[in-house]
Steps between C-alpha positions, in 0.01 A plus 500: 500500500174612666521819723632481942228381707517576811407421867456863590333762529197318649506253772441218275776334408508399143493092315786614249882344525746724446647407202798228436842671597328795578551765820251695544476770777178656641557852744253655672476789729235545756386722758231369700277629808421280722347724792533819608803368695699334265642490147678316257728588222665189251783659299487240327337146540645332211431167378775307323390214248701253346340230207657201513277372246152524360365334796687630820640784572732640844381770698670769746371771722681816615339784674690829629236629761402789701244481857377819641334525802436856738733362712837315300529377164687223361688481186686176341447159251202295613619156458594332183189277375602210247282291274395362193175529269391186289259432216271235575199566178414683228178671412286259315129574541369583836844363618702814613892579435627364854797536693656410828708764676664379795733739741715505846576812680819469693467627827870640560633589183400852509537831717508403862176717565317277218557145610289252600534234730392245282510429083199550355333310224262597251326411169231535293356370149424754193257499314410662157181499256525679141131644486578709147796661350481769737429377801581242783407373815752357701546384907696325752407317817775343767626559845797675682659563799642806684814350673434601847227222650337158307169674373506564157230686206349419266534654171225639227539707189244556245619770205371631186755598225424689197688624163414865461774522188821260400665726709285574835301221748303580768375283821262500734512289844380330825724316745550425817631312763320201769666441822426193642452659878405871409263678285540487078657859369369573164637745237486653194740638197494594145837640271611566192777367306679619220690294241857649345622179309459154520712475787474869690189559695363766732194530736373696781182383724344585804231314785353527832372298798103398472562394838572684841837283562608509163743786398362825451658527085814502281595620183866324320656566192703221305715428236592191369722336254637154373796418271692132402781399652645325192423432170 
């Protein structure tokens, strides 16, 4: 079996299924700046993935997090998001790997100082060209929405992925985020990721805002695994 893909560390979530009768389990910890007023720990964000065949695949959300601000902070689970990811075409020619990723954020199961007053949808197709052996070019475009009022973003992700060894990948990338009432927030990461086994990875990356009301940076560190659930 071919080597865990994954839909971290970039912002660009991946084509690949996660294999039949597989669970695979994605954690990532991140500390992130938004101003000089507030801050943001995940410890962890974990995504839980479930292939319930070559084609679909379940999808579950859980994130433990931590808001600073000068003046309080909160600390709780943000609420659980469920979805599902589903192949739609292969890469044939200047046709790219694509997949739909589809997800609802419930608004009150979660810590009471994370909910939201209303679910919010989101989703977003992936999209991935082989350019050599070594390297890749892969994005996503869709929409989402933040729970709290009927305006929603768009979505854009454009990243570059390249095999330094079998072992170690490397990515560089732009993203961002269009509101449909207030002004685009742009930003960029790159990371590292480091293969144990087939089914063991870990990675560490890093980004910042390229705009003034995007977040200042972050840096996270992951780990991620998968193993079958019967034979």
């Amino acid at each position: 079996m071919s080597a865990i893909q994954l839909d971290r560390p970039d912002q660009t979530e991946c084509p690949f299924i996660t294999p039949h009768k597989y669970i695979q389990i994605e954690n990532g910890f991140t500390f992130e700046t938004i101003d000089q007023n507030q801050k943001t720990f995940n410890y962890p964000s974990t995504l839980w993935k479930y292939g319930v065949n070559e084609k679909f695949e379940l999808r579950l959300i859980t994130e433990l997090t931590l808001e600073k601000t000068k003046e309080n902070s909160s600390n709780g689970f943000s609420p659980l998001t469920i979805g599902f990811k589903t192949s739609l075409f292969e890469e044939k020619g200047f046709i790219p790997k694509t997949s739909f990723i589809g997800h609802v954020i419930t608004s009150k199961i979660g810590s009471n100082e994370f909910q939201t007053k209303y679910i919010a949808p989101s989703f977003r197709f992936t999209m991935q060209h082989t350019l050599s052996e070594k390297i890749s070019l892969a994005y996503n475009l869709g929409s989402e929405w933040n729970g709290e009022n009927a305006e929603h973003s768009y979505i854009y992700t454009l990243t570059t992925g390249f095999s330094l060894t079998e072992k170690i990948g490397c990515y560089t990338e732009l993203y961002g985020f269009l509101p449909a009432e207030n002004k685009a927030d742009h930003r960029f990461d790159c990371g590292l990721t480091y293969l144990i086994n087939n089914d063991f990875i870990t990675d560490i990356s890093g980004g910042f805002g390229l705009t003034e009301n995007a977040p200042k940076n972050y840096i996270s560190l992951g780990l991620s695994y998968r193993f079958k659930t019967t034979r």
